[in-house]
C-alpha positions in Angstrom: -2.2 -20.5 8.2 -0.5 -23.9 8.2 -1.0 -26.1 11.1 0.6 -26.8 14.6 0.4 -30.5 15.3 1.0 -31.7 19.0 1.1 -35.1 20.3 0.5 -36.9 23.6 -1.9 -36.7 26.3 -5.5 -34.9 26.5 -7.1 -35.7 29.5 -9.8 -34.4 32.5 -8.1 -32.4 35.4 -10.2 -32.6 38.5 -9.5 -29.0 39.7 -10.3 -28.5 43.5 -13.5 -26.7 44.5 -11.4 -25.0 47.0 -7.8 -24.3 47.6 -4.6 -24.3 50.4 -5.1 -28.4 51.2 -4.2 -31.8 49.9 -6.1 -33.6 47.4 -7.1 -35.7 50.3 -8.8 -32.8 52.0 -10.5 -31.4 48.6 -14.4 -31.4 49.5 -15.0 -31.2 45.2 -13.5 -31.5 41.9 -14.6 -29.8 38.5 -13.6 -31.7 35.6 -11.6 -29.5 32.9 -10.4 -30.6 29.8 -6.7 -30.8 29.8 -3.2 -32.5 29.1 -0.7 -30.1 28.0 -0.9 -30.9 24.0 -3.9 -30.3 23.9 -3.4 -27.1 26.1 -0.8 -25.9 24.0 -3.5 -27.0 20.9 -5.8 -24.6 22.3 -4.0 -21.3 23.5 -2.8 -21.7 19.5 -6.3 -22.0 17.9 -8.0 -19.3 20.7 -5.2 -16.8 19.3 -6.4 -17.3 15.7 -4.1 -20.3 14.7 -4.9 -23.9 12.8 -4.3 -26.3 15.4 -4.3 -30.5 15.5 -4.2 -32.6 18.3 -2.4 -37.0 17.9 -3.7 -38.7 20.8 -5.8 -41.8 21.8 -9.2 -41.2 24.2 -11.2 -43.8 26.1 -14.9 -45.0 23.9 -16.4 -43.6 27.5 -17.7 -40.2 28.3 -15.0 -38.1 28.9 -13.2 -39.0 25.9 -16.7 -37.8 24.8 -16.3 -34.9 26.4 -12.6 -33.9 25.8 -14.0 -34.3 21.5 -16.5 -32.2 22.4 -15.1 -29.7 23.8 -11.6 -29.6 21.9 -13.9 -29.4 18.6 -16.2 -26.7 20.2 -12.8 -24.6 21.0 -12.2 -25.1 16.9 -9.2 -28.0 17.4 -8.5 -30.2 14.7 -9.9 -33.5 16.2 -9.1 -35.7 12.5 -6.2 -37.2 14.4 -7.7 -38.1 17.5 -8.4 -42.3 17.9 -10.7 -43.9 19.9 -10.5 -47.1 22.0 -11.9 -49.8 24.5 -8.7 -51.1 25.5 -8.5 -48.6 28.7 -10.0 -45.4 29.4 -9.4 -41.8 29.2 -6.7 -40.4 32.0 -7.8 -38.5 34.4 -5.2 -36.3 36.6 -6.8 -34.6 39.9 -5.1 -31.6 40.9 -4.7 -29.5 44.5 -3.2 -25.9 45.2 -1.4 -26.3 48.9 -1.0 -23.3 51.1 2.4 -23.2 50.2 1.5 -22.5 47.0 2.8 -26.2 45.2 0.1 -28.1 43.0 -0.1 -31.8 44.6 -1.1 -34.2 41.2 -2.8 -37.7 40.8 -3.3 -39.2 38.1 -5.5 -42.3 36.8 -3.2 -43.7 33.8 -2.4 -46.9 34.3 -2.5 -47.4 31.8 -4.4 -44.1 30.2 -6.3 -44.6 26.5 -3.3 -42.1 25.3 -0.2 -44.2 26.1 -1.6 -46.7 23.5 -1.2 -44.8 20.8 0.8 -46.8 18.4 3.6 -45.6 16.1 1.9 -47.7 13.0 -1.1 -44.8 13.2 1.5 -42.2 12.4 1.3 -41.0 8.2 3.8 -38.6 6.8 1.7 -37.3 4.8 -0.1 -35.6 7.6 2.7 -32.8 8.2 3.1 -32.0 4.5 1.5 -28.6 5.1 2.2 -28.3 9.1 4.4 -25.4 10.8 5.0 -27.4 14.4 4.8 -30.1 15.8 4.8 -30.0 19.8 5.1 -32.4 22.5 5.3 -32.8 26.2 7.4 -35.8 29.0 4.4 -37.2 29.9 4.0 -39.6 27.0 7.3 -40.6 26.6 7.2 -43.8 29.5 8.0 -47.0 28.2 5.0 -47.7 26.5 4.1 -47.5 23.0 2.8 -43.5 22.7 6.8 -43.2 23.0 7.8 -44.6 19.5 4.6 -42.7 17.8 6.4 -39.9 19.5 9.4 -41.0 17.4 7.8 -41.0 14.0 5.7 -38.0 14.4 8.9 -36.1 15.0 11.0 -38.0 11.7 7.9 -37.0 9.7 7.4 -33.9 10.7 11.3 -33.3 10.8 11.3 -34.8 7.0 8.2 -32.2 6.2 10.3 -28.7 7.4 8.3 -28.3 10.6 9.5 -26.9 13.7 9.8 -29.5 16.5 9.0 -27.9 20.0 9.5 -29.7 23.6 8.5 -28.6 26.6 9.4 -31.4 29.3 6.0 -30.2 32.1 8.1 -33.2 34.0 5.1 -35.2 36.3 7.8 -36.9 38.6 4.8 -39.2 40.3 3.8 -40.6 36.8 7.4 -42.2 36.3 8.8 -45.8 38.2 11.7 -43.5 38.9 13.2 -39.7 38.4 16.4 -41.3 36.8 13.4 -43.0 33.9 12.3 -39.6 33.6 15.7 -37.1 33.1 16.7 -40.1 30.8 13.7 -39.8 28.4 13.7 -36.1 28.6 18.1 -35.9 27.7 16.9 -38.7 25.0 14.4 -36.3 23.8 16.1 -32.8 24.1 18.3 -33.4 20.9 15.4 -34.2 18.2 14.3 -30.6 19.0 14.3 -27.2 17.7 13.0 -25.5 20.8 13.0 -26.3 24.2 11.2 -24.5 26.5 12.3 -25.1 30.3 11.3 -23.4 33.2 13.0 -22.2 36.8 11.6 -25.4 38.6 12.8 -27.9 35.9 16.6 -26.6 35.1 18.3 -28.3 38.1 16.3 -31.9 37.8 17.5 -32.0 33.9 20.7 -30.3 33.9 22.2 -30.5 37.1 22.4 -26.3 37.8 20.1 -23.8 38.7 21.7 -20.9 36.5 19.9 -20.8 33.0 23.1 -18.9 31.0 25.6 -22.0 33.0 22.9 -25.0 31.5 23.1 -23.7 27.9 25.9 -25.4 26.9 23.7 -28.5 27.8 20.7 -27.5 26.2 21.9 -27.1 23.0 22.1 -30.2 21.6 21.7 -32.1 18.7 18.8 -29.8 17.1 18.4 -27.3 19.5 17.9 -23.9 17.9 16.3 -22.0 20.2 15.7 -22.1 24.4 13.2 -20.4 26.3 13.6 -20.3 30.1 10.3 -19.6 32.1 10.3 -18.6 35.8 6.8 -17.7 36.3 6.6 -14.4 38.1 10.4 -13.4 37.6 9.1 -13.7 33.6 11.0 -15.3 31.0 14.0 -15.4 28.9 15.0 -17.0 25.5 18.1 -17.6 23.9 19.6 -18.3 20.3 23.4 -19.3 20.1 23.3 -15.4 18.8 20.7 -13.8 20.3 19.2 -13.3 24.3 16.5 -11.7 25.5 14.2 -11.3 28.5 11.0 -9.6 29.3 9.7 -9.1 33.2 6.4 -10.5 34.3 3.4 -8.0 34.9 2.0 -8.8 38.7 -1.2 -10.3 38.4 -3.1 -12.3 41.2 -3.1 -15.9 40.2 -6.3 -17.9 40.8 -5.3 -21.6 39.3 -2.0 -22.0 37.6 -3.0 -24.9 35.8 -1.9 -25.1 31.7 0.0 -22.0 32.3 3.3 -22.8 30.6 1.3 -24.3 27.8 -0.1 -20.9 27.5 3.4 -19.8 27.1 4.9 -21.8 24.7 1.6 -21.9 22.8 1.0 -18.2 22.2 5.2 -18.0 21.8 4.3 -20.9 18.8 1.8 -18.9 17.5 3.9 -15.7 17.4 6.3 -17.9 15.5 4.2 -18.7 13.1 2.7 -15.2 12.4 6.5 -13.8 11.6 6.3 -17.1 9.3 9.4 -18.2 11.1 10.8 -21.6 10.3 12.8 -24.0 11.5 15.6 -23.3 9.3 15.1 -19.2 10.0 15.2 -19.5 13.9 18.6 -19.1 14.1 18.2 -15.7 12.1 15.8 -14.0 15.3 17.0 -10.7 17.2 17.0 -10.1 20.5 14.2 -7.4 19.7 12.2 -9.9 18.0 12.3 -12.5 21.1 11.6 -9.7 23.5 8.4 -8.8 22.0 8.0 -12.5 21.6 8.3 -13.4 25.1 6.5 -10.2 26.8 3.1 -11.2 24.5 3.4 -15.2 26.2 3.8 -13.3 29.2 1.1 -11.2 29.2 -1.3 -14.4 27.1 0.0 -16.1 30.7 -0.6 -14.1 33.1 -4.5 -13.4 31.9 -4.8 -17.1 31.9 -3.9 -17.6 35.4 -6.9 -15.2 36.5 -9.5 -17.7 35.8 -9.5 -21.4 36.3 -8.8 -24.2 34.1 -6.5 -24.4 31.2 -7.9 -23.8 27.7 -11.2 -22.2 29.4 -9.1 -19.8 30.5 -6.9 -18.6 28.1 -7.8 -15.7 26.0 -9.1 -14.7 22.0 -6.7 -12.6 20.5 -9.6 -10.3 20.8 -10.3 -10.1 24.4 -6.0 -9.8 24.9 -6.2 -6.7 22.9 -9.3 -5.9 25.2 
């Protein structure tokens, strides 16, 4: 199976020992590996998939112990860089009573904004199927242009290019920095996943079939619209679909969209869809796309942590 490549962040979320208040009433954390490429790496790889991770980790021990444990999970780690420069970003995470997830993160600046463009070789994606990425790396700094030549490369190489904003507000000067990077971004894409809470920040409306007209732009092939218990819905400029959301009782939501898109990737790349056959999907074939990410989603959300909690492709026929 050829290889999904994402780029950006892999970092330790603090995930609260217990749940309902503030980070600043937390009495513990428990580190989890995290960062939603590396997420997205892993939901791929647990289903059965070849999966590789571009980032940059701190020479300290949790950039020991994201290698570690990204290897352990079977992630390509080839790609991942190592330096003394800063350290490894951490992001602590809360669950409120009303339900919200409060962030903070320690990035300032993070090993993985670093990450220079001059590391990226096109000869990496020769035999790729994907390459994914997230918002969070695309700040002024230079992890933004190696975003840029990872996607020319991978572009020049017939992979799909997938972007999925997971907008962190608090980790941008301003929201205006932000929807700018992500409507600069949107274009170089063949998918775009978006979900219910991001639609309005990016687009200005709150009605998915009223924002399309936006969201497909420049490459845009394909949109999938997540709205977490409501379930999901994807669209082609030919095709729509939706599936419902079966009820589960969430424990930690953390890395759950990356569950999504990355089981939805993987699905891709089992029908050996392309980016130049996306257009070609039916409505039945995104259907039974989107109720498998649903169903890959809402087991993940029973346990806590991201990729420790995301399922084999044996325990989801279980």
């Amino acid at each position: 199976m050829s290889t999904l490549f994402a780029i950006g962040e892999a970092l330790i979320d603090f995930i609260p020992e217990d749940s309902g208040v503030g980070i600043s009433e937390v009495s513990g954390f428990i580190p989890k590996v995290g960062g939603a490429p590396a997420n997205v790496c892993g939901a791929f790889t647990k289903l059965g998939g070849h999966s590789a991770l571009i980032t940059q980790l701190g020479a300290d021990p949790f950039g020991d112990k994201i290698q570690k444990e990204l290897a352990d999970y079977g992630i390509d780690c080839s790609y991942i860089r190592r330096t003394d420069e800063a350290n490894t970003s951490l992001a602590f995470v809360a669950l409120k009573s009303n339900g919200n997830r409060e962030f903070v993160f320690y990035r300032k600046p993070g090993a993985d904004m670093l990450y220079k463009s001059d590391y990226i070789e096109d000869s990496w994606f020769k035999d790729g199927f994907a390459l994914h990425f997230c918002s969070v790396s695309l700040g002024n700094f230079p992890m933004k242009e190696a975003h840029k030549k990872a996607i020319e490369a991978a572009r020049k190489n017939g992979l799909i290019i997938s972007f999925d904003p997971n907008l962190r507000k608090n980790l941008w000067s301003s929201e205006e920095d932000l929807r700018n990077a992500v409507l600069e971004f949107i274009p170089m894409a063949d998918i775009l996943k978006i979900s219910d809470e991001e639609l309005d920040f990016i687009t200005g409306t709150t009605e998915i079939e009223q924002a399309l007209a936006k969201l497909f732009t420049g490459n845009v092939k394909l949109v999938i619209y997540t709205a977490g218990a409501n379930g999901a819905m994807a669209f082609t400029r030919a095709a729509k679909a939706s599936a419902p959301c079966e009820k589960v009782k969430a424990i930690d939501t953390t890395g759950a969209g990356d569950a999504f898109i990355g089981s939805f990737l993987y699905s891709l790349c089992e029908q050996k869809i392309t980016a130049s056959t996306i257009w070609n999907m039916s409505d039945d074939q995104l259907e039974k796309m989107l109720a498998f990410s649903n169903r890959y989603c809402g087991i993940s959300v029973q346990k806590k942590g991201a990729i420790a909690s995301y399922p084999t492709i044996a325990e989801l026929t279980e």
